[in-house]
C-alpha positions as CSV (number, residue, x, y, z in Angstrom):
1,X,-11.7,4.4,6.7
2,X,-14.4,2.3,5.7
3,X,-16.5,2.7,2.5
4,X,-19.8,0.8,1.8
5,X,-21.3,-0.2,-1.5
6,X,-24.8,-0.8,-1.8
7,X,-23.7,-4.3,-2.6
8,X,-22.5,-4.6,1.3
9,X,-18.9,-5.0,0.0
10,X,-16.7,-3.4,2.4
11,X,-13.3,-1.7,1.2
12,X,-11.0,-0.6,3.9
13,X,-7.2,0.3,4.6
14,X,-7.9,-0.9,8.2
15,X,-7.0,-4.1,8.7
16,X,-8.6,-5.0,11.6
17,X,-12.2,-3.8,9.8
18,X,-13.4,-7.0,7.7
19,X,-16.2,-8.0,6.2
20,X,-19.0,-9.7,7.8
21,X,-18.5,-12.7,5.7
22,X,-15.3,-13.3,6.8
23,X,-14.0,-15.9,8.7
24,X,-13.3,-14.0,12.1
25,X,-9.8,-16.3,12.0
26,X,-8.8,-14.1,8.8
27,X,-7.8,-10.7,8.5
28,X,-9.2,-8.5,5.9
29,X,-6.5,-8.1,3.5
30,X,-6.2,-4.1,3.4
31,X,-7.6,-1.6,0.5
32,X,-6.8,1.6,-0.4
33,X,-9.3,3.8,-2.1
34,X,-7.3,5.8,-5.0
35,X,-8.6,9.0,-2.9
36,X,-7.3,10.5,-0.3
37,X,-4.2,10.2,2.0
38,X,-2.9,7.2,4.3
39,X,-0.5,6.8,7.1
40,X,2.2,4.5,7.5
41,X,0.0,2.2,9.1
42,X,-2.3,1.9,6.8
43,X,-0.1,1.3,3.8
44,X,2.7,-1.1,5.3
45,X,0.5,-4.0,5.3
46,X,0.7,-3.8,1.2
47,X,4.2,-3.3,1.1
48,X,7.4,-5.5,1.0
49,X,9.5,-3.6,3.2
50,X,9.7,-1.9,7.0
51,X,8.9,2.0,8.4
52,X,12.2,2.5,8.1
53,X,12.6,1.6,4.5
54,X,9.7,3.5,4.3
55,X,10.6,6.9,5.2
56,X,14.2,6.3,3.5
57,X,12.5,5.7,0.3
58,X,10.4,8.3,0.5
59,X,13.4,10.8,1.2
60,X,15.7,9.6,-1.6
61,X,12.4,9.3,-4.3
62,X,12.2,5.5,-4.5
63,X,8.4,5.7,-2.9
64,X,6.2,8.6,-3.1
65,X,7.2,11.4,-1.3
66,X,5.2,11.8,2.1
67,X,3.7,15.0,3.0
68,X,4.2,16.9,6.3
69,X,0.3,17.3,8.0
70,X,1.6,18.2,11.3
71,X,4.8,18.4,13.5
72,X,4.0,14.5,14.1
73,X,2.1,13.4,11.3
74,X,2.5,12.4,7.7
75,X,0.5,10.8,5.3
76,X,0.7,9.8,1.5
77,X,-1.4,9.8,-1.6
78,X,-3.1,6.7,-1.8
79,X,-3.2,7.3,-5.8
80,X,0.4,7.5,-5.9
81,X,0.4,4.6,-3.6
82,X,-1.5,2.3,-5.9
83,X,0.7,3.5,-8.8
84,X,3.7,2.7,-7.3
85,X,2.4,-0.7,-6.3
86,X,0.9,-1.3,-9.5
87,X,4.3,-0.8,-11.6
88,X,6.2,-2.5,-9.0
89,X,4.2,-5.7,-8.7
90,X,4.6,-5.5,-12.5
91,X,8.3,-5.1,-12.6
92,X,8.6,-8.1,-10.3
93,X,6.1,-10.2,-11.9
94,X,7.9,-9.6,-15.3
95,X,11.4,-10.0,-13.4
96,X,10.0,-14.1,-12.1
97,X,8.9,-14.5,-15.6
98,X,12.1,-13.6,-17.3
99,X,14.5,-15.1,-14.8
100,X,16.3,-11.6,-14.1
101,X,17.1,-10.6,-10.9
102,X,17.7,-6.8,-9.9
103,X,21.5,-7.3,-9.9
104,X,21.0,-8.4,-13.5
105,X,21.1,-6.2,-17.0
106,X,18.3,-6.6,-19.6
């Protein structure tokens, strides 16, 4: 999905889709609009772990839970997405700052 501005700024979740400033020896790093649903992917690019962490996270609730849009397909809510990356780059950000490590109590 590709969605144009009418300042020719190009925001995408495909990753081989940049812009055409771009150096063609860089890859566009990969947007999510806060609409609408992605695939697995379109959102592993942005996050810090495998398909198969993934689905398991999304099973036991530690990552949005997917939804079903076929027999073989499933997508997520880019919204929920976002938030999840949003308070998890901020948990991890806070944890660098603060010298605490997962294992570790506040």
């Amino acid at each position: 999905m590709t969605i144009h501005s009418n300042d020719n700024l190009v925001i995408t979740s495909d990753p081989t889709i940049s812009d055409a400033s771009t150096n063609h020896k860089n890859k566009a790093t990969p947007i999510l609009p806060p609409q609408g649903m992605s695939r697995a992917k379109d959102i592993l690019p942005l996050l810090p772990f495998s398909r198969t962490t993934l689905h398991e996270w999304s099973r036991d609730g530690r990552f949005p839970k997917s939804i079903r849009l076929s027999p073989t397909m499933i997508a997520w809510k880019n919204a929920e997405v976002l938030e999840w990356l949003n308070n998890h780059t901020n948990n991890a950000s806070t944890n660098l700052r603060t010298g605490r490590g997962r294992n570790e109590k506040s």
